[in-house]
KOLKOL-309576 format. One record per residue (C-alpha): residue number from 1; residue in one letter; x, y, z. Coordinates in steps of 0.2 Angstrom, whole numbers, plus 2048, in hexadecimal, padded with zeros to 3 digits. Layout:
BEGIN
+-----+--------+-----+-----+-----+
: num : residu :  px :  py :  pz :
+-----+--------+-----+-----+-----+
: NUM :      a :   X :   Y :   Z :
...
+-----+--------+-----+-----+-----+
***
This chain:
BEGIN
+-----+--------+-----+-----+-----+
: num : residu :  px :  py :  pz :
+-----+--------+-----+-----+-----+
:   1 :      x : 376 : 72C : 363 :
:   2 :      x : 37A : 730 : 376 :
:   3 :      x : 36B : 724 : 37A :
:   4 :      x : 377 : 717 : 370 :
:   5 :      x : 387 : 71D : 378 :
:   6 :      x : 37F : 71D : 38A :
:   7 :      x : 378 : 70B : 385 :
:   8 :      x : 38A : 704 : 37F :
:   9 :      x : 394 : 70D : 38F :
:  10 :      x : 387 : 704 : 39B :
:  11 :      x : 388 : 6F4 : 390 :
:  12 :      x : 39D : 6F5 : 393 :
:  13 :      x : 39D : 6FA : 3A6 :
:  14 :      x : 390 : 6E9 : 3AA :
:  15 :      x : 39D : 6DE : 39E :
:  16 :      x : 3AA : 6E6 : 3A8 :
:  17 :      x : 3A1 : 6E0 : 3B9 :
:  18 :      x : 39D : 6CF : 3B2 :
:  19 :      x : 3B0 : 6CD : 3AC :
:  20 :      x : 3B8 : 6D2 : 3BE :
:  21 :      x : 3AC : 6C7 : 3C5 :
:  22 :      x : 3B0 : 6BA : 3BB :
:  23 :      x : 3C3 : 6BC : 3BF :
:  24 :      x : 3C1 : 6BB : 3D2 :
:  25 :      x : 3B4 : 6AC : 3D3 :
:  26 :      x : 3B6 : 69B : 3C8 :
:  27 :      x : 3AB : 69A : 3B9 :
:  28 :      x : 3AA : 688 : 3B8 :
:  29 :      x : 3A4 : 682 : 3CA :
:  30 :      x : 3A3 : 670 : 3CE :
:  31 :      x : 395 : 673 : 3D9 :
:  32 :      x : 389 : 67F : 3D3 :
:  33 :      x : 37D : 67B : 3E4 :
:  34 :      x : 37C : 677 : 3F5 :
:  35 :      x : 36C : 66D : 3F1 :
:  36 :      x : 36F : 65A : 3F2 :
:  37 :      x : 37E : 65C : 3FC :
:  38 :      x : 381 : 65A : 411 :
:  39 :      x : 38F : 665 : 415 :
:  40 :      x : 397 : 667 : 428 :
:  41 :      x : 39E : 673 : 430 :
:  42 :      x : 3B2 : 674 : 431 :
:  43 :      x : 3BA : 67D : 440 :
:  44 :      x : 3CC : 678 : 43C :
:  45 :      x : 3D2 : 681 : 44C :
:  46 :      x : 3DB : 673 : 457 :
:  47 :      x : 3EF : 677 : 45A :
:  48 :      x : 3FC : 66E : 462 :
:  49 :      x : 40C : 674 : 468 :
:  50 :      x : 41C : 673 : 45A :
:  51 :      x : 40C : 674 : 44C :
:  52 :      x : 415 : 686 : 447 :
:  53 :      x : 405 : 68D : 44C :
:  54 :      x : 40D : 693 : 45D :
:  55 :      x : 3FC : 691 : 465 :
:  56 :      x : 3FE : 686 : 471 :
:  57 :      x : 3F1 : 677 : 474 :
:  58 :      x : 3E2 : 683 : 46B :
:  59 :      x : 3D0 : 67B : 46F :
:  60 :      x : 3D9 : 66D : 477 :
:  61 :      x : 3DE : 674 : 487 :
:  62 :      x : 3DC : 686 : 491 :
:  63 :      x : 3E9 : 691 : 48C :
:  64 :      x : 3F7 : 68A : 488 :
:  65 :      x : 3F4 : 67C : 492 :
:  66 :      x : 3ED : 66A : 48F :
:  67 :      x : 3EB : 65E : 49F :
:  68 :      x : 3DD : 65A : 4AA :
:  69 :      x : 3D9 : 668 : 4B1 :
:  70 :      x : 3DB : 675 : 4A0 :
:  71 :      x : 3D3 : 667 : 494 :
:  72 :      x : 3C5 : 670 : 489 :
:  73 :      x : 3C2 : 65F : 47F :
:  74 :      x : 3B3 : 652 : 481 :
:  75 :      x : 3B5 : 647 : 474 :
:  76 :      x : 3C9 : 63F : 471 :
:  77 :      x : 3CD : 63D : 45F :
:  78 :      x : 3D3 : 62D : 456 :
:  79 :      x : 3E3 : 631 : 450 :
:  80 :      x : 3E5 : 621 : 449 :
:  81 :      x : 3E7 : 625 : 437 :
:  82 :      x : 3F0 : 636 : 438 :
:  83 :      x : 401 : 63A : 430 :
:  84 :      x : 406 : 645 : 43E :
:  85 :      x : 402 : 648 : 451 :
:  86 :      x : 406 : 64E : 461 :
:  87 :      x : 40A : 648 : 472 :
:  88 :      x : 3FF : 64D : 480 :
:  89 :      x : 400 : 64B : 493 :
:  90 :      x : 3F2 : 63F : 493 :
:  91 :      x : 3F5 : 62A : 493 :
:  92 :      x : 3EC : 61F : 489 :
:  93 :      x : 3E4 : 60D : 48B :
:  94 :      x : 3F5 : 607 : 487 :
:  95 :      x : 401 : 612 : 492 :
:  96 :      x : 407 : 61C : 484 :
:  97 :      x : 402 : 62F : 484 :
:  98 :      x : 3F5 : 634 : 47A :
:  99 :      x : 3F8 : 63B : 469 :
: 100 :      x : 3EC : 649 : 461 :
: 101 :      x : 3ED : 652 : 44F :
: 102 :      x : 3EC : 665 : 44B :
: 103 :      x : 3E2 : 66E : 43E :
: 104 :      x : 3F1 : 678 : 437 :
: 105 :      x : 3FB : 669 : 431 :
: 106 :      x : 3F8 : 665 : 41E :
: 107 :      x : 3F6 : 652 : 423 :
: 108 :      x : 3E9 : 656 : 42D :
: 109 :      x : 3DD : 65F : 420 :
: 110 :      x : 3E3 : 651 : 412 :
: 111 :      x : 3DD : 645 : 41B :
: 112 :      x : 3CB : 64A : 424 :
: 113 :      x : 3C9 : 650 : 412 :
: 114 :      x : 3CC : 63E : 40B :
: 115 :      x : 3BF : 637 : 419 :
: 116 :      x : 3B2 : 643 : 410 :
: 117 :      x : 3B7 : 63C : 3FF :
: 118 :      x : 3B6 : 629 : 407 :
: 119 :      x : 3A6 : 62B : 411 :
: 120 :      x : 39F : 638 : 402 :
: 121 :      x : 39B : 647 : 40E :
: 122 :      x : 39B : 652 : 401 :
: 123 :      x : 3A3 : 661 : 409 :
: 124 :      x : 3A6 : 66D : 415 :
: 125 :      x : 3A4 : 681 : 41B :
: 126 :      x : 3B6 : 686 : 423 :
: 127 :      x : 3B2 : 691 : 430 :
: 128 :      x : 3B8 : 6A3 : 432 :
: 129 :      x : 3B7 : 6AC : 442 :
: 130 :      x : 3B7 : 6C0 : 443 :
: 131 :      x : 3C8 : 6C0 : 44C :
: 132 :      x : 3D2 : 6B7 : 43D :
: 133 :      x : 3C6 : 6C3 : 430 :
: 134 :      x : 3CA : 6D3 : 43C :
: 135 :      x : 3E0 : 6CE : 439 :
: 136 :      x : 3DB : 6CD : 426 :
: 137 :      x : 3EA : 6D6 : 422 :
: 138 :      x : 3F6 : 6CA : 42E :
: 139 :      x : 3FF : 6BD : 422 :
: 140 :      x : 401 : 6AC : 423 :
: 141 :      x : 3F6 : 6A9 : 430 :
: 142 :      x : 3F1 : 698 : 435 :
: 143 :      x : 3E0 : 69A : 434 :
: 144 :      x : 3E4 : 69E : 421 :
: 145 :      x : 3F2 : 690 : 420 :
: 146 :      x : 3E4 : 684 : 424 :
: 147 :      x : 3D8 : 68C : 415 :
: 148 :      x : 3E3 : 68A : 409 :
: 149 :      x : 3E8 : 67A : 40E :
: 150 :      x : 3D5 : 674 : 40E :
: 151 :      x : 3D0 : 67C : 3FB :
: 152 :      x : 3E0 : 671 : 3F6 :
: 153 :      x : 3D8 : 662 : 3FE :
: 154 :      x : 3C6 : 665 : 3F7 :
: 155 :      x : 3CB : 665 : 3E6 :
: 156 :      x : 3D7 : 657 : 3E9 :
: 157 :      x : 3C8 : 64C : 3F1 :
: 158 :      x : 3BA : 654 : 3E7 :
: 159 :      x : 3B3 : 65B : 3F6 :
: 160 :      x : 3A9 : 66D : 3F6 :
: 161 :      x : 3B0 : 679 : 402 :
: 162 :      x : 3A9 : 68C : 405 :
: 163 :      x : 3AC : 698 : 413 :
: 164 :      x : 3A0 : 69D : 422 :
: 165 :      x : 3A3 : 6AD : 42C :
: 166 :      x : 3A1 : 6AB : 441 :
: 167 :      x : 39B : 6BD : 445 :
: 168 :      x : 3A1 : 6B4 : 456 :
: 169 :      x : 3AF : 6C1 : 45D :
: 170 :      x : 3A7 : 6D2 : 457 :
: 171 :      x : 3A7 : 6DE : 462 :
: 172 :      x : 39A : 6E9 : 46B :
: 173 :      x : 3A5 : 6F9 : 46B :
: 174 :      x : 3A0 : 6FF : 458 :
: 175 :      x : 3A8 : 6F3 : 450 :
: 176 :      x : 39F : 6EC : 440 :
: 177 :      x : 3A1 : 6DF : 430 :
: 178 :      x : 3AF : 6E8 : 427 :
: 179 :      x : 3BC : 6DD : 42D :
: 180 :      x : 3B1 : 6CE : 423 :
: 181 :      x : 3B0 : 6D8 : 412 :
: 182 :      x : 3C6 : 6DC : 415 :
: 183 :      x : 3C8 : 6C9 : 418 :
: 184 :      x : 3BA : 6C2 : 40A :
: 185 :      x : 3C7 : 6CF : 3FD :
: 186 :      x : 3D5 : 6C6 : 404 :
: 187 :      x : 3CF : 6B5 : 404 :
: 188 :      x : 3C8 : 6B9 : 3EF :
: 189 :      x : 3D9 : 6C1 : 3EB :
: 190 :      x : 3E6 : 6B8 : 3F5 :
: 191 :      x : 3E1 : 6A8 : 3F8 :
: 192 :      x : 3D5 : 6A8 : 3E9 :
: 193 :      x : 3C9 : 69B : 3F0 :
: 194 :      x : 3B9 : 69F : 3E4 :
: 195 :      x : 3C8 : 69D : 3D6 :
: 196 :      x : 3C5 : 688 : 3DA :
: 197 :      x : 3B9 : 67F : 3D1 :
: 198 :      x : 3B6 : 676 : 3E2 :
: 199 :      x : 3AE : 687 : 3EA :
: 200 :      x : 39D : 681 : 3EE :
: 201 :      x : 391 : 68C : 3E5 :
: 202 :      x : 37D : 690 : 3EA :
: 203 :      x : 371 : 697 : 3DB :
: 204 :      x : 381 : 699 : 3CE :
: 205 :      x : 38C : 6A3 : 3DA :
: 206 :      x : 39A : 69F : 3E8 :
: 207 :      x : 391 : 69D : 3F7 :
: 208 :      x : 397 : 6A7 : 408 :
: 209 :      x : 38F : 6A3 : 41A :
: 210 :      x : 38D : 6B0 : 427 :
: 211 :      x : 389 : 6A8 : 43A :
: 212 :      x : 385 : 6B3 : 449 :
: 213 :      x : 375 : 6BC : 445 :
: 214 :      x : 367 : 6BE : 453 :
: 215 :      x : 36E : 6B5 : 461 :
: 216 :      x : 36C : 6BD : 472 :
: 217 :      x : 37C : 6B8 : 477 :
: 218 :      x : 386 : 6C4 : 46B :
: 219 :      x : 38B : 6D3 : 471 :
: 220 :      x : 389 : 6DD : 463 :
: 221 :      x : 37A : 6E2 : 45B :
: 222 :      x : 375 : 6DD : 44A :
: 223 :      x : 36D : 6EF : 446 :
: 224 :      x : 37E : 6F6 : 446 :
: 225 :      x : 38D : 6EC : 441 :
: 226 :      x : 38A : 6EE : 42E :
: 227 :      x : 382 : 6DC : 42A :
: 228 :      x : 378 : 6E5 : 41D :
: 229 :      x : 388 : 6ED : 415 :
: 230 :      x : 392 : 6DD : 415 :
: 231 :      x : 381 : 6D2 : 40E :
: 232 :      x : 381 : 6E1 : 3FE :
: 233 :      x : 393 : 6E0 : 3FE :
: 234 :      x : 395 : 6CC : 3FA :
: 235 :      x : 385 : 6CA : 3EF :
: 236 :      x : 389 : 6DA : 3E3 :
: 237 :      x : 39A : 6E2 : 3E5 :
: 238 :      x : 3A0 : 6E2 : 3D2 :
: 239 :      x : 3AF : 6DA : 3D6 :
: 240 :      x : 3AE : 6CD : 3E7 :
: 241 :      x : 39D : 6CC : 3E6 :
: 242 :      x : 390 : 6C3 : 3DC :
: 243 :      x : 38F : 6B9 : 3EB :
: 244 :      x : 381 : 6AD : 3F2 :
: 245 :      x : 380 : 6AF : 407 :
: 246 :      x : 37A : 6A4 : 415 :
: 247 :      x : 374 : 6AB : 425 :
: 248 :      x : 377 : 69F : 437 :
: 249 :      x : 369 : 6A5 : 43F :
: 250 :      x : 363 : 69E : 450 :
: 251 :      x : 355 : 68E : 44F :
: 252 :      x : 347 : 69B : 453 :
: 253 :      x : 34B : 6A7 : 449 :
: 254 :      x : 337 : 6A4 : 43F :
: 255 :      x : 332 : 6AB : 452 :
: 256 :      x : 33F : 6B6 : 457 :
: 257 :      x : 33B : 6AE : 468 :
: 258 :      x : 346 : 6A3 : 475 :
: 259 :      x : 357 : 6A1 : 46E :
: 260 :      x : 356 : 6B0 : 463 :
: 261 :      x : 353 : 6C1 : 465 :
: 262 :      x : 341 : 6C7 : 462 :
: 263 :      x : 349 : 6D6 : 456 :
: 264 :      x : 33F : 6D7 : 446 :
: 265 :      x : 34F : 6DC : 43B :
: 266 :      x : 354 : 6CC : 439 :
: 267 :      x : 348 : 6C6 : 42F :
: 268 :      x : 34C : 6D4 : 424 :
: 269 :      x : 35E : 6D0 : 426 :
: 270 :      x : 35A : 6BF : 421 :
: 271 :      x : 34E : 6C5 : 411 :
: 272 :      x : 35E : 6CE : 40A :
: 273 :      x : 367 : 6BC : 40B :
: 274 :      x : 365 : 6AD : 3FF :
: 275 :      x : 367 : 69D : 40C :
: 276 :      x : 361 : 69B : 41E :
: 277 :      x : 369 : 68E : 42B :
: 278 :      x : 362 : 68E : 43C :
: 279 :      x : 371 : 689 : 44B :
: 280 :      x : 369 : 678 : 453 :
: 281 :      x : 375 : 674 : 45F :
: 282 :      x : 36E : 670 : 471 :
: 283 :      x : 35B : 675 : 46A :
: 284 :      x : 358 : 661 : 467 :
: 285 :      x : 35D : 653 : 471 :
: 286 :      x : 356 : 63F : 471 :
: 287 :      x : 354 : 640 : 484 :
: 288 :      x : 342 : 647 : 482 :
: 289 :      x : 337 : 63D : 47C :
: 290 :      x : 332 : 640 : 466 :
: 291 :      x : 33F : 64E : 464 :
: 292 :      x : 343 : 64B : 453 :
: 293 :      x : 331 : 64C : 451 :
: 294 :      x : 331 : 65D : 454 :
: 295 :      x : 340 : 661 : 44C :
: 296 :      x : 335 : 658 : 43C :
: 297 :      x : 32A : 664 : 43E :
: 298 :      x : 334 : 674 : 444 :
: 299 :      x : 33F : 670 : 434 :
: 300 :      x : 32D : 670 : 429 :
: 301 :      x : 328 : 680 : 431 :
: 302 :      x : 338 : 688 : 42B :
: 303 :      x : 33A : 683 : 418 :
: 304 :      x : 326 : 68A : 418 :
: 305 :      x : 32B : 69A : 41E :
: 306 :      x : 33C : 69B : 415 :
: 307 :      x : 332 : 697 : 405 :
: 308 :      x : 325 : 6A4 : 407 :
: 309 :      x : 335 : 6B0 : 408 :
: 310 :      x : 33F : 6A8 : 3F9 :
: 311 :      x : 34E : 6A5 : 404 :
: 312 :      x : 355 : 691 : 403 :
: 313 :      x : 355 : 689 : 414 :
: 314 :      x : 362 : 67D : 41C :
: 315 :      x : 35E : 672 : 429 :
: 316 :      x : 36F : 66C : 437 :
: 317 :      x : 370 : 65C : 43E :
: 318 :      x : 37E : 659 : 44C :
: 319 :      x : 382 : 647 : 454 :
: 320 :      x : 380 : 64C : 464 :
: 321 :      x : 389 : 65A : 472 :
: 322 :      x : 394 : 65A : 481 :
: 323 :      x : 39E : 668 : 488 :
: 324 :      x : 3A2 : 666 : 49A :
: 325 :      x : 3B4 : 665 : 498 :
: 326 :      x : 3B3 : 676 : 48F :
: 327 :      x : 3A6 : 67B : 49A :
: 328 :      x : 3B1 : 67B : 4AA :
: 329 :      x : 3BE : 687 : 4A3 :
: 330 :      x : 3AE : 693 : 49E :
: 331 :      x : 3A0 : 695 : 4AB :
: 332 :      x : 395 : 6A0 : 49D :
: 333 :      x : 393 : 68E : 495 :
: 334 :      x : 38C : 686 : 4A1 :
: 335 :      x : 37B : 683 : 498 :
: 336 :      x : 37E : 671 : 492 :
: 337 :      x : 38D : 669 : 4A0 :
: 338 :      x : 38B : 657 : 4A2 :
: 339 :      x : 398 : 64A : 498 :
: 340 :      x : 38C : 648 : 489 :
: 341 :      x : 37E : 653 : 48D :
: 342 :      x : 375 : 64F : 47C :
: 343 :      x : 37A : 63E : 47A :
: 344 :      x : 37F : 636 : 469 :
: 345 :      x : 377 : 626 : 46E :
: 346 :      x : 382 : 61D : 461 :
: 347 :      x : 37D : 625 : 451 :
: 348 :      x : 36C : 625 : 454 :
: 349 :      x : 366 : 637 : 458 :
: 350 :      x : 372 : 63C : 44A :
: 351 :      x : 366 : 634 : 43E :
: 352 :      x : 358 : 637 : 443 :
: 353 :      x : 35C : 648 : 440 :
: 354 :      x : 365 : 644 : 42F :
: 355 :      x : 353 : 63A : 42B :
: 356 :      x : 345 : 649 : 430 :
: 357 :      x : 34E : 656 : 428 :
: 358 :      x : 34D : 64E : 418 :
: 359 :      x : 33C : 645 : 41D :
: 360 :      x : 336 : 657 : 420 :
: 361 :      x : 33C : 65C : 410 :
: 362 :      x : 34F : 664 : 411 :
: 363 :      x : 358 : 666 : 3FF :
: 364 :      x : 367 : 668 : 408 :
: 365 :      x : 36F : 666 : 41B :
: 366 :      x : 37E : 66D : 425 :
: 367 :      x : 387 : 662 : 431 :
: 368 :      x : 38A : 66A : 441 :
: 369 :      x : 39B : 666 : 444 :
: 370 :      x : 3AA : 65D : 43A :
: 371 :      x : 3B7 : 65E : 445 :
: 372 :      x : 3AF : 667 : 454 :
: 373 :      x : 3B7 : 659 : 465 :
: 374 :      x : 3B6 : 669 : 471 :
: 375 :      x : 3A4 : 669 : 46E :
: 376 :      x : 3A0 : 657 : 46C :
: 377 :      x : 398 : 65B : 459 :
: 378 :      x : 3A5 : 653 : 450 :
: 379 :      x : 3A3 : 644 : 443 :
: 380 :      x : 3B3 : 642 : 442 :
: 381 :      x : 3BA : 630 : 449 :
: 382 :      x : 3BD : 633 : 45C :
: 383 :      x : 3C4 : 626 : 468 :
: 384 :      x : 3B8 : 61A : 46F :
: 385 :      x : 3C5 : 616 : 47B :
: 386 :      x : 3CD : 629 : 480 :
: 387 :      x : 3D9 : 62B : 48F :
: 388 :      x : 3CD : 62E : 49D :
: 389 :      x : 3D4 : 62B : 4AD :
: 390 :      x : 3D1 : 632 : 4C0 :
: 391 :      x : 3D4 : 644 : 4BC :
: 392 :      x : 3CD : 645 : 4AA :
: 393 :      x : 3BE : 63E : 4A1 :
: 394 :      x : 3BB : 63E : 48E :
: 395 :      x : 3AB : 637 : 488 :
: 396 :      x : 3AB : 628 : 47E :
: 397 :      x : 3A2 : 624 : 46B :
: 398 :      x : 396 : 618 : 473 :
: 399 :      x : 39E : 608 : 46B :
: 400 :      x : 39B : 60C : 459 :
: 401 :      x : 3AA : 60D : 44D :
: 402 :      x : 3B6 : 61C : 44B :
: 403 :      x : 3AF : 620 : 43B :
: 404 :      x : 39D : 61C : 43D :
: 405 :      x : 396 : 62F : 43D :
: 406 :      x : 3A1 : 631 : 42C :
: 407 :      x : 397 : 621 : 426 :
: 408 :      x : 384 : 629 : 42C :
: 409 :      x : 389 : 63C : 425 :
: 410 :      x : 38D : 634 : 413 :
: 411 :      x : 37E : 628 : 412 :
: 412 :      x : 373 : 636 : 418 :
: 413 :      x : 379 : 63F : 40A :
: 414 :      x : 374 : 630 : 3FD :
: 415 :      x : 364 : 631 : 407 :
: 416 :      x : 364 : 645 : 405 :
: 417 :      x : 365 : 641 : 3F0 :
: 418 :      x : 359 : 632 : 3F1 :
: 419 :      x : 368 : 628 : 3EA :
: 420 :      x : 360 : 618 : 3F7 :
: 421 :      x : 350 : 61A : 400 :
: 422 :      x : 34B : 626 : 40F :
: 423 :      x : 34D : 61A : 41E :
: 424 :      x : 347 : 620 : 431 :
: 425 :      x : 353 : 60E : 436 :
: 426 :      x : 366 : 615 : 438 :
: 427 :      x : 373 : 60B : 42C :
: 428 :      x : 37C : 5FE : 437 :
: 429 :      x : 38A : 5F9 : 42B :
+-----+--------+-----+-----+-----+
***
């Protein structure tokens, strides 16, 4: 009988946990798995002056200054089919000023998530620095305007969206992951974001990215922020949890060698996570000779050694780099600094990455960046014609159209699905 009664009380407090769960995370997701699907990255932090942001010209400029000598920018957006932007002091091709667009106005969002519907990317990760988790409790941020504002516009377009953590911004002074689990509360209770049937799920459950582990350039050590807290904390906390989490690691994190640190913890680290997705950006370039042969083959040695661990693997591809505006205003960046340093050669190096990654046998891929222009990531229309003049120099899209990096991210998604043929030749029209 008390065998019975201690049966039925544990039988109650697990329905209990499954029905909390259930009432902070959608039971009926539209996507169920980030296999099949190429997802990008989505910053969503560019600002403009009068956006109601009162951040000035953020990632566009310095401070809160946008001119030639504060410009943080590589790459000039094509504003061409934006509801609403903003003046700048630069002049275009045809005299008039140049116009840019910021992240925070509901226009914006709408309409990059319509280009995902029209070009079918199917989705992206909105990224989530530490500095907006650590004000969890501040309202109506804009970082939190633009969240909202970008579930609103997954489900509208039919576009999975999920959430990815940049440890980028935590300290060294004791600080460690708490802020994260405060803001992930928030983001379940207030905004509700795993309440949309757009969430992107992975194995069932709503899938949460964290970025920042193992790269030597962080000042905080990994051993003793809490990452293994936080991980416990999304994958089994009865109410917010019941969570699958993605790592950003760095590109040799197999080795722990060159851009990763040679610290054997985070391999443990990464065995308590469900995903891995290795930070590619500058490690490949299509000015040495057969480079996305070995990013083939670095990519095949990956998905061995993640399936020998049970942990999924994600592959990135990016289009290309270029930060030397940025670069200027930040001497600790100086590693890549000439205009176009890993050249997009119109498309071409893009897909090749977008065709080995599957070729080496990716289920899944992360685009490295949407909307990223500072960084020269972005595949997003930019200008092929930007305001360059004596004082300022933007770097143009090499002649192809505005949209073209839209055009290769969706067919490399058909290709991703085998909905048309694997092809090493990039799609012209």
């Amino acid at each position: 009988m008390i065998k019975n009664s201690f049966l039925g009380a544990v039988l109650l407090t697990l329905s209990w946990c499954v029905l909390a769960q259930s009432s902070k995370h959608t039971s009926s997701p539209r996507f169920t798995s980030y296999k099949g699907l190429v997802m990008a990255g989505y910053q969503g932090w560019f600002r403009a002056p009068g956006d109601g942001s009162g951040r000035g010209w953020g990632h566009y400029g310095k401070g809160s200054a946008f001119d030639a000598q504060n410009n943080t920018i590589d790459f000039w957006p094509d504003v061409s089919d934006y509801k609403k932007t903003y003046e700048t002091p630069f002049v275009a091709a045809d005299g008039k000023k140049a116009r840019v667009f910021s992240s925070v106005d509901k226009s914006t969002t709408d309409l990059h998530f319509s280009w995902m519907k029209q070009y079918e990317v199917d989705g992206v990760f909105m990224q989530r620095f530490f500095n907006v988790a650590r004000r969890y409790d501040e309202p109506k941020k804009s970082e939190d305007i633009i969240l909202a504002n970008a579930v609103k516009a997954a489900e509208s377009n039919d576009r999975a969206i999920a959430v990815m953590y940049d440890l980028s911004g935590l300290r060294a002074d004791g600080e460690d992951c708490s802020a994260v689990i405060e803001d992930w509360k928030r983001l379940v209770d207030g905004l509700q974001v795993t309440q949309s049937t757009n969430y992107l799920h992975h194995n069932g459950k709503p899938l949460v990215a964290i970025w920042g582990l193992g790269f030597p350039d962080r000042p905080y050590d990994i051993r003793k922020i809490g990452i293994n807290r936080l991980i416990d904390f999304l994958k089994n906390d009865p109410v917010y949890g019941g969570c699958t989490v993605m790592l950003g690691v760095p590109t040799y994190f197999r080795e722990l060698d060159k851009d990763c640190l040679p610290d054997p913890y985070l391999h443990e680290v990464i065995a308590s996570a469900d995903i891995v997705l290795p930070w590619m950006v500058q490690r490949f370039t299509p000015l040495l000779h057969q480079d996305e042969i070995r990013y083939r083959d670095h990519v095949m040695a990956d998905i061995r050694w993640c399936a020998e661990r049970g942990v999924d693997y994600v592959p990135l591809v990016y289009p290309g780099f270029s930060w030397h505006n940025l670069s200027k205003s930040n001497p600790g960046l100086a590693r890549h600094t000439a205009y176009g340093a890993i050249p997009r050669v119109g498309g071409k190096f893009y897909w090749d990455l977008m065709y080995n990654a599957i070729l080496a046998g990716a289920e899944m891929i992360y685009v490295a960046m949407f909307d990223e222009i500072d960084e020269g990531t972005a595949i997003i229309p930019v200008s092929d014609t930007p305001p360059n003049s004596e004082d300022a120099h933007f770097v143009s899209n090499d002649g192809v159209a505005p949209d073209h990096y839209l055009k290769l991210t969706g067919w490399g998604a058909k290709m991703l699905r085998k909905e048309v043929p694997l092809s090493s030749e990039m799609p012209v029209n």
